[in-house]
Backbone as a ProteinNet text record, in pm:
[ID]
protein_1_A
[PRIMARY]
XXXXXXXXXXXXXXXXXXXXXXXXXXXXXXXXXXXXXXXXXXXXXXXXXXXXXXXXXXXXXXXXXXXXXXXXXXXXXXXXXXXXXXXXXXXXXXXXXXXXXXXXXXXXXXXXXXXXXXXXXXXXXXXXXXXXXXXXXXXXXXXXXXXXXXXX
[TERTIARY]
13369.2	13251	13286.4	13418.8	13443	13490.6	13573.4	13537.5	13479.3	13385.4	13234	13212.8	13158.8	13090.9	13147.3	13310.6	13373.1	13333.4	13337.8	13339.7	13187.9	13092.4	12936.5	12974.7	13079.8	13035.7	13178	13170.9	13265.3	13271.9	13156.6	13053.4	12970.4	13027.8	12954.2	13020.2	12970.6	13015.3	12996.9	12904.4	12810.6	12710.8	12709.8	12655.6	12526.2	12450.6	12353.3	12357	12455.9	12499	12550.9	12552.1	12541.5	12430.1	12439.6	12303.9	12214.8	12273.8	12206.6	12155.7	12208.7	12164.3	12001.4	12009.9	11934.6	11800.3	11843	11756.9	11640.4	11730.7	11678.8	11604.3	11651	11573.7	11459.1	11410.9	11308.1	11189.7	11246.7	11158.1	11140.1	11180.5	11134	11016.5	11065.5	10949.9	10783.9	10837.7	10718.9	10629.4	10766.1	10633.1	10609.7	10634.1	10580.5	10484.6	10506.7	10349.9	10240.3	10230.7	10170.7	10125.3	10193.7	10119.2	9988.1	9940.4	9810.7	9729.7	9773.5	9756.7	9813	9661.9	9732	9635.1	9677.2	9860.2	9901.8	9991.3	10111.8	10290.5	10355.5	10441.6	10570.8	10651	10790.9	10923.6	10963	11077.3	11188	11316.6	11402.2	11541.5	11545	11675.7	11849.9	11908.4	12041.6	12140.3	12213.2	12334.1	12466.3	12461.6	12550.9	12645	12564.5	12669.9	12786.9	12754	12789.6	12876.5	12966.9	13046.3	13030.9	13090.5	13259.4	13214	13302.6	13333.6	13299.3	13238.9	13310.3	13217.2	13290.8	13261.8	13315.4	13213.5	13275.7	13421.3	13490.5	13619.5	13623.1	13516	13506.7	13480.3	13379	13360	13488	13557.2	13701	13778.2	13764.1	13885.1	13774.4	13697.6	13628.9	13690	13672	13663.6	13836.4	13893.8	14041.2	14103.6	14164.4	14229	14322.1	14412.2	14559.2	14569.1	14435	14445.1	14554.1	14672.9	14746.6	14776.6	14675.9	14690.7	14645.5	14588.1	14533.2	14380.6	14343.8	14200.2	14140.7	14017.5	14019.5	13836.9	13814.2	13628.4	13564.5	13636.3	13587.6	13685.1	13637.6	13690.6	13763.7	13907.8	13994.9	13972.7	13937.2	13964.2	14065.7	14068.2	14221.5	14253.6	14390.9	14405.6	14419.5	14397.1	14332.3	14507.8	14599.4	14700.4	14750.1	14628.8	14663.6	14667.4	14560.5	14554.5	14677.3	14685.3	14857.1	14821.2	14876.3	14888.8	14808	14846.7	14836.2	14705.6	14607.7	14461.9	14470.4	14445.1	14370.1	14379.1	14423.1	14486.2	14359	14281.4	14147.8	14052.8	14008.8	13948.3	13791.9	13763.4	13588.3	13516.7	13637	13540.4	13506.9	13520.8	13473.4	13355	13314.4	13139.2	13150.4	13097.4	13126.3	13144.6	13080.7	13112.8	13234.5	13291.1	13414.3	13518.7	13621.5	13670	13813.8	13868.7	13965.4	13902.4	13823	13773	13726.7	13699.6	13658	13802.8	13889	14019.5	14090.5	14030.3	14136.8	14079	13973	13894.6	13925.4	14023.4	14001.8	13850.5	13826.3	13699.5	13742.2	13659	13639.5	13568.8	13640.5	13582.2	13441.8	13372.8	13236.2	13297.7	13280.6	13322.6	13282.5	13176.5	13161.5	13244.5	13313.8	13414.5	13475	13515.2	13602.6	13729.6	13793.9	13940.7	13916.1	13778.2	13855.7	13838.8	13688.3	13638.6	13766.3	13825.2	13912.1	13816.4	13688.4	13577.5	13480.6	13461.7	13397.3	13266.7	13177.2	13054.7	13032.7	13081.7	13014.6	12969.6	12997.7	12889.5	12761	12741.3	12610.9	12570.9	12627.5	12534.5	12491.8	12612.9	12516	12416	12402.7	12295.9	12311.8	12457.2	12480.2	12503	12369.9	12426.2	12281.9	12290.7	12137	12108.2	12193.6	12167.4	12057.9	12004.7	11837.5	11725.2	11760.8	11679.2	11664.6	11705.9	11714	11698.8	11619.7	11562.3	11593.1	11646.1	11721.2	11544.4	11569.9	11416.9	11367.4	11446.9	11388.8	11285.9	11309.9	11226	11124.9	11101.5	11078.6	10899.2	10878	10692.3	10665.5	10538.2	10516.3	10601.9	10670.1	10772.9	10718.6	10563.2	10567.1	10566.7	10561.4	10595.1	10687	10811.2	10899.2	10959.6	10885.3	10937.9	11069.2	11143.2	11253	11214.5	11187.7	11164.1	11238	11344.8	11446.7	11541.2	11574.3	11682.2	11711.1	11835.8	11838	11869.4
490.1	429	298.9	262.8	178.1	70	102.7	3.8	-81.6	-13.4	-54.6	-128.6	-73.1	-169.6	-304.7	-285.9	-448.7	-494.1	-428.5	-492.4	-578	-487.9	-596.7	-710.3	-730.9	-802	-903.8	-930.6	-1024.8	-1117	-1199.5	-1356.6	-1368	-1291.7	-1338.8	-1477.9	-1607	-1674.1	-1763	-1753.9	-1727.7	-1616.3	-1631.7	-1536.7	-1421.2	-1521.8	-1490.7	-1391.2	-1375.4	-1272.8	-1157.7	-1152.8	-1018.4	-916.4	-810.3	-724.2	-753.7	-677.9	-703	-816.3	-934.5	-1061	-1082.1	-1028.2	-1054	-950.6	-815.4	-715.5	-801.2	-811.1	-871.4	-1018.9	-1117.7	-1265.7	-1135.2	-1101.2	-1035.9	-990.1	-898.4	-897.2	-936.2	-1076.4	-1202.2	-1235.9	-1270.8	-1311.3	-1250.5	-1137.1	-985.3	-1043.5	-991.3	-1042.5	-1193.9	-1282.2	-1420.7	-1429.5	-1382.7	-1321.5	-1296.2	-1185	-1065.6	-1080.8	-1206.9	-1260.2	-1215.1	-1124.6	-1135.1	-1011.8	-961.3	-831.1	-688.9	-636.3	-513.6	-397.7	-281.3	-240.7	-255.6	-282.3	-233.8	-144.2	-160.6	-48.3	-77	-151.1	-202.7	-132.2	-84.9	11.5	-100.8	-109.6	-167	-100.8	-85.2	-60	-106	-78.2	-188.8	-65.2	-21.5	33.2	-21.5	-163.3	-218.9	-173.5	-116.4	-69.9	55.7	71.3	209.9	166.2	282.3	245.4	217.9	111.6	67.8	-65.5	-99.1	-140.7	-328.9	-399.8	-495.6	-643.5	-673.1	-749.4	-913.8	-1003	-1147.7	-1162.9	-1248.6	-1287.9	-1382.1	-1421.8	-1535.2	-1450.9	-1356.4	-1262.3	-1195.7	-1148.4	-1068.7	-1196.6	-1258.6	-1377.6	-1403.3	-1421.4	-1481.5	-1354.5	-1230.7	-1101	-1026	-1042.5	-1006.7	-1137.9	-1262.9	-1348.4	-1292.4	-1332	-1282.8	-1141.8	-1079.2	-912.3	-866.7	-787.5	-757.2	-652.6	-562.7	-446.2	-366.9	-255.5	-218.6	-241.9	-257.7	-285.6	-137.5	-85.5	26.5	58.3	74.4	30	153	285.6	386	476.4	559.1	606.1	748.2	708.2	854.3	962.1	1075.5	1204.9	1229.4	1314.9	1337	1226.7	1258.2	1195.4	1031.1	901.3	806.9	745.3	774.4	707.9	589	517.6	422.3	319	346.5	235.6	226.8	91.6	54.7	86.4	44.7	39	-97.4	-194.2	-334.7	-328.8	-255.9	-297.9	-166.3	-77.7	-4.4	-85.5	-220	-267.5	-358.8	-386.2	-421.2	-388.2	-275.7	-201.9	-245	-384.6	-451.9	-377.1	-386.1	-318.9	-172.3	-117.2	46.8	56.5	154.8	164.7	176.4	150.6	124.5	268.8	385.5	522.2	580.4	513.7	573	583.7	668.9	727.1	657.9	626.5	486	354.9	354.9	206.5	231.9	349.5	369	329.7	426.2	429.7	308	218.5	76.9	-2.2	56.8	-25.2	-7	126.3	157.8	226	290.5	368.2	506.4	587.3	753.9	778.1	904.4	981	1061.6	1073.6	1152.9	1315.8	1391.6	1537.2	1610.2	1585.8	1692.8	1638.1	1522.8	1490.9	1581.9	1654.8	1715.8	1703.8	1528.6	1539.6	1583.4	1578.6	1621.4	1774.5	1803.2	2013.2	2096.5	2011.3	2123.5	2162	2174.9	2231.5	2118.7	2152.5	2036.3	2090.7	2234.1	2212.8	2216.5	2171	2048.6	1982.1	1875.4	1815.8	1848.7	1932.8	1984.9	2039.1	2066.6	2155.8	2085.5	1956.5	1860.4	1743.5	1801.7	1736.7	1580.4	1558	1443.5	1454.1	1494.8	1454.5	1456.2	1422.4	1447.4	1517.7	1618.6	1787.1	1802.9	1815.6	1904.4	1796.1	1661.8	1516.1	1502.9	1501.5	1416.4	1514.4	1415.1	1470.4	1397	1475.1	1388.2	1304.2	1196.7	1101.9	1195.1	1255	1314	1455.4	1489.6	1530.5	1535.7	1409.4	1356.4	1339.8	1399.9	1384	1256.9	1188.3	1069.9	1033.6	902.8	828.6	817.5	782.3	742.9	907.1	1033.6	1138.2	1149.8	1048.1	1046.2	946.1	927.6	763.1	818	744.4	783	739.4	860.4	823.1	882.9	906.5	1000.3	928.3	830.9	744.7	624	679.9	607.6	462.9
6095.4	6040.4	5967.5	5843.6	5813.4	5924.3	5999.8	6148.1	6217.4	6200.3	6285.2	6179.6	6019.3	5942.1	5954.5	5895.4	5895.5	6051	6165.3	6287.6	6236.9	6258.3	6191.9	6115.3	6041.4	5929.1	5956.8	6039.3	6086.9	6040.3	6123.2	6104.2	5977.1	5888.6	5777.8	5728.5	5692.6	5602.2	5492.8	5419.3	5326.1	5236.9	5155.9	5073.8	5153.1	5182.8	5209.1	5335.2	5390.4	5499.7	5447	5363.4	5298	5306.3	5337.4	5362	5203	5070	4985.2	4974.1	4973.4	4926.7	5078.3	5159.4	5299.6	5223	5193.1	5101	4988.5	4926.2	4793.9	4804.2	4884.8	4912.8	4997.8	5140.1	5165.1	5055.2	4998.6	4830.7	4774	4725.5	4653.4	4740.3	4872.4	4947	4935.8	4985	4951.8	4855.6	4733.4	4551.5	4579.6	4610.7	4594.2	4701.5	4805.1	4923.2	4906.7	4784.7	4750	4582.6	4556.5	4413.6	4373.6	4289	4291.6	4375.9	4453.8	4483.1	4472.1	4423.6	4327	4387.4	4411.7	4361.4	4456.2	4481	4546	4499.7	4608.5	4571.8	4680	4597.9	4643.6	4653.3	4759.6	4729.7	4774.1	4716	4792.2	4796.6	4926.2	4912	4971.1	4880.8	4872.8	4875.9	4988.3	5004.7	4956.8	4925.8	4891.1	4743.2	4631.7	4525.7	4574.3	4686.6	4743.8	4868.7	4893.4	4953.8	5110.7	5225.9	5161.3	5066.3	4926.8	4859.6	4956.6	4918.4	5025.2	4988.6	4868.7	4780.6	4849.7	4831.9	4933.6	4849.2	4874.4	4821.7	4727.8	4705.2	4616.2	4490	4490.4	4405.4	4311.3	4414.2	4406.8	4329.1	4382.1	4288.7	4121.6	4146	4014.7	3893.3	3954.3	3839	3847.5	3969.4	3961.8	3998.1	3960.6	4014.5	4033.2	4181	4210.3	4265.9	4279.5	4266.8	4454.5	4415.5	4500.8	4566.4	4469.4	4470.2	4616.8	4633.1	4776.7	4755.9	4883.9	4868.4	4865.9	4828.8	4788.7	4870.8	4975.4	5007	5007.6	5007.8	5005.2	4902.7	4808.7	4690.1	4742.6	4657.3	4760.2	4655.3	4711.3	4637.4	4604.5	4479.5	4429.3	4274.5	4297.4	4148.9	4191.5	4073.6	4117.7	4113.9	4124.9	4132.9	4218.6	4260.7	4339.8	4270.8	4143.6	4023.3	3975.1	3914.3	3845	3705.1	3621.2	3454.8	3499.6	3544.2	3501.5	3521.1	3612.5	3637.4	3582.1	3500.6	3388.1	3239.7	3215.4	3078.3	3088.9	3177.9	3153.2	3285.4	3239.9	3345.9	3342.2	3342.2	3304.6	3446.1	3543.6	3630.1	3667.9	3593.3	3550	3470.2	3506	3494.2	3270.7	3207	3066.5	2992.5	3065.3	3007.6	3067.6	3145.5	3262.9	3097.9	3127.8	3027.8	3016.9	3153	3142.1	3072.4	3086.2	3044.4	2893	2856.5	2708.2	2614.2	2649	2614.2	2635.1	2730.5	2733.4	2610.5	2585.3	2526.6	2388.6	2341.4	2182.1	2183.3	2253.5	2219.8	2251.1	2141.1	2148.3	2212.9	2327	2412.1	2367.5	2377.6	2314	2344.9	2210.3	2261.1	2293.6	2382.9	2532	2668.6	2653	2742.8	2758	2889.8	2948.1	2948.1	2849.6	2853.1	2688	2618.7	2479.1	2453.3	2562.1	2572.2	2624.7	2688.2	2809.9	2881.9	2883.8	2989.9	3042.6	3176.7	3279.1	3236.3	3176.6	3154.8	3055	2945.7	2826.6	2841.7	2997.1	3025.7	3039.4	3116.3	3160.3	3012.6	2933.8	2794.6	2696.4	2705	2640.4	2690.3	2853	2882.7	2937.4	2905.2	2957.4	3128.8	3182.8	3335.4	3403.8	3515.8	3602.6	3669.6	3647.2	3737.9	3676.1	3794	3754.4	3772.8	3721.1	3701.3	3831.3	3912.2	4088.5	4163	4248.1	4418	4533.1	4621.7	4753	4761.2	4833.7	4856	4990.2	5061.6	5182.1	5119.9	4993.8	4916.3	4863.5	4790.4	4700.6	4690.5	4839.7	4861.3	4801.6	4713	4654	4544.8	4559.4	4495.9	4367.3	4333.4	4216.4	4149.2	4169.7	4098.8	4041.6	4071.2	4030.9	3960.3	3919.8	3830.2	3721.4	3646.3	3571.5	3447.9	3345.5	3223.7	3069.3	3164.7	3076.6	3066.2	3107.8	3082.1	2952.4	2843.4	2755.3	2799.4
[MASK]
++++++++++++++++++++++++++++++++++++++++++++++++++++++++++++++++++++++++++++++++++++++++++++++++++++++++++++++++++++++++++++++++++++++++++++++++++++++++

């Protein structure tokens, strides 16, 4: 499957050949179309935060200059040892609650963390998770039933 994708994405050479960026200009279009008519009801969707990983290169240089490491487009199970020391010593690109990136940071783990509980369902008891919150969309009957209003 990763194959094929890069095979698609050959001839990209500019931004704008990017699926998201192709996504997102479409929906600008839409709302600037549709100015003024109401209601409507815009879903968009962007596979792109999701894997494979496959960020233009210009991107990659702006946020890792020099980066040598392996390219990484789909996330390996198991322990993450592919990471070095040198890219956990500023891990900006880890999601801001990720627990490497707390710790690079001089920040305390919150203690329902699982490295400070010893137990993986502290999470769930303190509620920090979305088990239970989410519905596959093939589910989901009418979208707006589901709007998200639980989110700090």
């Amino acid at each position: 499957m990763l194959v094929q994708y890069l095979l698609n994405m050959l001839d990209r050479k500019c931004d704008d050949d990017w699926t998201s960026a192709q996504a997102f200009r479409a929906a600008i279009r839409f709302l600037n179309d549709n100015k003024g008519n109401t209601p409507f009801f815009l879903w968009i969707d962007s596979f792109d935060p999701h894997e494979p990983w496959d960020a233009p290169q210009w991107y990659v240089d702006r946020y890792d200059p020099g980066y040598q490491g392996e390219v990484v487009a789909y996330p390996k199970p198991g322990p993450c040892d592919y990471l070095t020391p040198a890219e956990l010593e500023d891990p900006y690109w880890l999601p801001s609650t990720c627990a490497y990136r707390l710790l690079a940071e001089g920040k305390d783990l919150p203690d329902w963390h699982p490295l400070i509980s010893g137990d993986p369902d502290t999470v769930i008891r303190s509620g920090n998770t979305i088990l239970g919150r989410c519905v596959c969309e093939d589910d989901a009957d009418e979208l707006d039933q589901h709007i998200i209003t639980w989110m700090r």
